[in-house]
N, C-alpha and C positions, 0 to 999 in steps of 0.2 A: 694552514697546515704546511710543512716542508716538506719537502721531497727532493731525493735526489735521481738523475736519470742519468742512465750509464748503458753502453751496451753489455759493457762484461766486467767481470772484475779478477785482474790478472796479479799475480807476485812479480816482483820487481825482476827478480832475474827465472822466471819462468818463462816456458813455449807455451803453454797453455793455460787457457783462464779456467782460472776456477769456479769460476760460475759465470754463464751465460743469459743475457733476455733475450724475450722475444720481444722484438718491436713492436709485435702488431698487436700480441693477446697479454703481453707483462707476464709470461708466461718464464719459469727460471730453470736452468738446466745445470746440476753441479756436475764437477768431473771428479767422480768419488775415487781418491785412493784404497788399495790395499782390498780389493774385489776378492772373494772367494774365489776359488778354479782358475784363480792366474797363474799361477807356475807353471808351464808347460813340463820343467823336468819333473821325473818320477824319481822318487826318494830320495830327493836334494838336502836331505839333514842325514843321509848314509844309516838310519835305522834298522833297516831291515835286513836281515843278511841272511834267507830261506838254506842256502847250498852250504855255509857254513863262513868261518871269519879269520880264517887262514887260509893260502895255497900259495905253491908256490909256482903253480900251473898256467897258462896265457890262456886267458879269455874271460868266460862268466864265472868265476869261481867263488865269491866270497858276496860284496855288497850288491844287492839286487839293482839292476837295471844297467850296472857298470862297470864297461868289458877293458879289462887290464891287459897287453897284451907286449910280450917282449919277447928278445930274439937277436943272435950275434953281437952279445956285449960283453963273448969272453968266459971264461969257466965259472963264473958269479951264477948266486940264484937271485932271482930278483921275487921277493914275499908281496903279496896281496893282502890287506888283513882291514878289518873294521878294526878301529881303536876306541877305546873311551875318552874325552876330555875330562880335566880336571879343573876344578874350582880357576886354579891359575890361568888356565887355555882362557884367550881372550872371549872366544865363541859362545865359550859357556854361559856369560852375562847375558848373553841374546840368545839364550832358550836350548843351545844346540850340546848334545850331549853326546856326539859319534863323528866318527872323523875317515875316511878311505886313506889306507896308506901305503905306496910303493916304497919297499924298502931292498937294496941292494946288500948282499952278504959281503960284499968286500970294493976294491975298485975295479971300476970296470974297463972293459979293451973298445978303443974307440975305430970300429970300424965302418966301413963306408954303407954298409947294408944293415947297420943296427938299426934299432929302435925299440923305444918304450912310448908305450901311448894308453890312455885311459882317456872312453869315449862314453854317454850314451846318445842311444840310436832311438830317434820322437818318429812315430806314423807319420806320413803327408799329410793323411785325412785331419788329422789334429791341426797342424803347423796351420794349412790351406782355410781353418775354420776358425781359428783362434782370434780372428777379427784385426789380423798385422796386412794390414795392404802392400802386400810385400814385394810387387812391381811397379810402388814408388817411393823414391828415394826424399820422400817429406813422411813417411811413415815409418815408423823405428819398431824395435826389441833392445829391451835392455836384459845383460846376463851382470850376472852378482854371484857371487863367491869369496871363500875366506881360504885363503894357503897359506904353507909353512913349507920350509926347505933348510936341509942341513948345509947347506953352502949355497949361497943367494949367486943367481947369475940370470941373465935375459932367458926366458921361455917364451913357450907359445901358445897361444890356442885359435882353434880354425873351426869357424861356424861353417857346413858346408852344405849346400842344397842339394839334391842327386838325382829330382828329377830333368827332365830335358838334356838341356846341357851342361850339366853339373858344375855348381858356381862354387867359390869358399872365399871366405872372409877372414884373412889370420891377423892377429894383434899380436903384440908382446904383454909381456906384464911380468915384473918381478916383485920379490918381498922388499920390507923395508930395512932386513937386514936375516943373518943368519938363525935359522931358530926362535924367528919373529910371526907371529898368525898378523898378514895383512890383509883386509877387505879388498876385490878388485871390483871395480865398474864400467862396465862397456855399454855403451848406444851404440846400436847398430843400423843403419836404413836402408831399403829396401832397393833393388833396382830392377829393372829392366828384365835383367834375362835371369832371373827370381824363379823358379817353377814347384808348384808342391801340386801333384796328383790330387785326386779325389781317390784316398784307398789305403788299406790297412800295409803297405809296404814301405820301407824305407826311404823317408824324405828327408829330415834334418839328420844332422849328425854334427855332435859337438866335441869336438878333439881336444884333450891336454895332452899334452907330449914334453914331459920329461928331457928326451932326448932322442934325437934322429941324427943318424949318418946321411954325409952327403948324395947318395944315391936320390935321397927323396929331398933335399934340396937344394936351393940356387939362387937365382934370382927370381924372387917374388917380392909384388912391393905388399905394402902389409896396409891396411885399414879402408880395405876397398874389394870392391867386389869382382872378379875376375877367374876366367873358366879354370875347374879346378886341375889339377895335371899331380900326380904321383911321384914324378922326380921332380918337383921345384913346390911344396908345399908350404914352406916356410922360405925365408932366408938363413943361409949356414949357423949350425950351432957350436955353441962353447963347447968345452967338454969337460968345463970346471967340476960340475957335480956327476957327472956321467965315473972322475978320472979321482973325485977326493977320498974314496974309500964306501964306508958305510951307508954310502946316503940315504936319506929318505924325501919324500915329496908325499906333502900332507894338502887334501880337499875338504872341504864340506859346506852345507850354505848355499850351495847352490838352488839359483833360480833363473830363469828364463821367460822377462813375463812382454807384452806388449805394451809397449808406451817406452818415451824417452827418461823420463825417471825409475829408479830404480827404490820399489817401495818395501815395506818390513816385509821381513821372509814369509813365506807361508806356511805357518807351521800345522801339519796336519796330524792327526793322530796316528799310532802306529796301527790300528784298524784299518784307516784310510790308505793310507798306506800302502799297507800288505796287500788289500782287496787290488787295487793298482796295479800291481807285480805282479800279484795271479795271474793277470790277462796274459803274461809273455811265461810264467815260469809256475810249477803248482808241482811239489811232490806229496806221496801220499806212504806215510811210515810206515816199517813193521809193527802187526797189529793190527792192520784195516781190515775192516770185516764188511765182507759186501755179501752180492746176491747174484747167482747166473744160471747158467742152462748148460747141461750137454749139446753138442753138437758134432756134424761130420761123421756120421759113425761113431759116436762117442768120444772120439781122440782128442776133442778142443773142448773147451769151457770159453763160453762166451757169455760178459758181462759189462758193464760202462761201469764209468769213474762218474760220479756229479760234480761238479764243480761250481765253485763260490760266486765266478763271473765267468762268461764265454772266455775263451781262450784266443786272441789275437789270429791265427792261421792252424791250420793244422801242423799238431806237433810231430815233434819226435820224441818217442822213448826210453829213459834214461836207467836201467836199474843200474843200482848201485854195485859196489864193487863185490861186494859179497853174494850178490844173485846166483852167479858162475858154479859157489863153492858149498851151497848149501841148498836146501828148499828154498825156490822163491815163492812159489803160491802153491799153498793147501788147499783142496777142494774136499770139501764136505759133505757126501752124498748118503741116500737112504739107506743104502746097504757097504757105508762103510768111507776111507778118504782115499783122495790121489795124490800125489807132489809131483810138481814139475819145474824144471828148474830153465826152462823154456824160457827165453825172451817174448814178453807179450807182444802185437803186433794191432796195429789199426784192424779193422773190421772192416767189410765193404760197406762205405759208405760208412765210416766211422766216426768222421769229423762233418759235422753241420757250421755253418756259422754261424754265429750269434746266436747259438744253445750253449745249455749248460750242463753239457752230457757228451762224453766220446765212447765209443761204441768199442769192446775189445776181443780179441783172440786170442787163445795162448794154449799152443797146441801140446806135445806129451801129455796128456790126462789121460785119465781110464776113468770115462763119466758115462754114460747112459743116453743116449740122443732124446735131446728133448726135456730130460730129467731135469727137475729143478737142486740148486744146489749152494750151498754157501762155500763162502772163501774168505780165507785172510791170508796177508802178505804175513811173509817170514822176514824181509826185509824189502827195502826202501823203490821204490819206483818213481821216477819224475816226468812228466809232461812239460817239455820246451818249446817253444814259438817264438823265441827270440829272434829280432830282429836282424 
């Protein structure tokens, strides 16, 4: 009989074998690509878009998990918005059908304290458990992404750690041309002064930036790991696309997984998803009909939200614009209703962790102490935990 005896059996231009023996038991170990729950980022195909898919506003506005954020670039508005792909969009062949898009209303004023940046923000507890031995520099993370840019010039993006003594990692990366979708690929490895808590607060943080004034940079050398600092984040930027009018800068496809390869996306359902983002963001429409209690002398209605999955920290919340100007919550009592257009307010002891329930207040009522009582929203209330 033949046999052949090997320790391992590696690809010609791989770091890793793809399958391993054991010497002693013949025993064989593969190193499977493409694992479930690899992605570290949350809604890296830009699916889901709970708060809506326009604004023109800086922050969480639009694509769930990812915070757009701009400021001194001159009397421009700079738009936030989920887009669709089309058959044409290269992306689309590879499953991806939504895309995040900063776009500029005109050209913009390049001043020294501008910036546009689009980041999201990963728990430590994650980062620290995701199996990346992140305090040595023979252990990697690979990030993967598909851009597009209306005037092609050098960008940036900065992986940046923010426990201890807050590290970052910036690369460059450009299109292959103007109004071209290019895949980009970075390995990234670990070092030394690396730090992710054990804990639901902000640990990683992945920065695209469009465009920064020199205030926040300088001299930074790029593809190495180095304490992070607010004025020298990058080294100095163009102002090609900041300065050519209309611009836009297009994302999607984004992934973040552990290993030096960068394997097929993870595409997950928009159930999977959504349930994900709940953790950091959850509103509840007009229409919701719940259940609660008088209290305080009758003057509050007190009742909980349940929720899909625990909420990341305790929130804040958010009613919507129309709260102010109309009934926000109707209460439903035995002898008749109350409206209040009260801001609701946590409860003592409102927020547990790791329940799927927060406890609430919301005073103006004329309810009964004790009295049981139904309610429904007249409009929109949100629970934030964002990072």
């Amino acid at each position: 009989m033949s046999e052949i005896k090997v320790n391992s059996i590696k690809g010609v231009s791989a770091s890793v074998a793809a399958l391993s023996i054991n010497n002693t038991d013949g025993t064989c170990t593969a190193n499977i690509t493409n694992k479930p729950n690899r992605n570290l980022i949350i809604n890296g195909a830009m699916q889901v878009a709970q708060r809506g898919t326009s604004s023109t506003s800086s922050g969480y506005y639009t694509v769930d998990r990812f915070r757009t954020t701009h400021g001194n670039i001159g009397s421009i508005n700079l738009t936030q918005s989920q887009q669709q792909l089309t058959s044409s969009d290269t992306p689309y062949s590879n499953g991806f059908r939504y895309f995040l898009r900063s776009a500029l209303s005109g050209a913009g004023t390049v001043n020294t304290n501008g910036y546009i940046g689009i980041s999201q923000r990963l728990e430590a507890q994650d980062v620290a458990q995701s199996g990346w031995n992140y305090t040595s520099s023979s252990s990697n993370i690979t990030l993967q992404f598909w851009f597009r840019c209306s005037t092609n010039q050098t960008f940036y993006v900065s992986v940046r750690a923010k426990d201890g003594t807050s590290q970052n990692y910036p690369f460059a990366f450009t299109a292959s041309g103007n109004n071209t979708w290019t895949k980009i690929t970075k390995t990234i490895p670990g070092a030394a002064n690396v730090q992710f808590d054990l804990n639901n607060e902000l640990g990683l943080q992945v920065d695209f930036t469009p465009w920064y004034g020199t205030q926040y940079t300088g001299s930074k050398a790029l593809n190495q790991w180095s304490a992070y600092s607010g004025s020298a984040e990058y080294p100095d930027y163009a102002s090609t696309w900041l300065t050519a009018g209309a611009s836009t800068f297009d994302i999607t496809g984004l992934q973040l997984e552990v290993g030096s390869v960068a394997t097929d996306f993870e595409h997950r359902s928009f159930g999977q998803e959504l349930a994900l983002c709940q953790r950091y963001y959850i509103s509840f429409p007009a229409g919701y009909i719940g259940g609660g209690r008088g209290g305080s002398g009758g003057s509050i209605l007190l009742y909980n939200y349940y929720l899909p999955t625990p909420l990341r920290g305790s929130p804040t919340l958010e009613p919507s614009s129309a709260w102010s100007s109309s009934n926000g919550i109707r209460a439903y009592k035995y002898n008749g209703q109350s409206d209040s257009t009260n801001t609701p307010t946590l409860g003592s002891g409102g927020y547990i962790a790791n329940t799927t329930f927060v406890y609430i207040q919301m005073g103006g009522h004329s309810i009964d102490d004790d009295r049981v009582a139904s309610f429904t929203h007249n409009n929109t209330l949100a629970l934030n935990a964002e990072l």
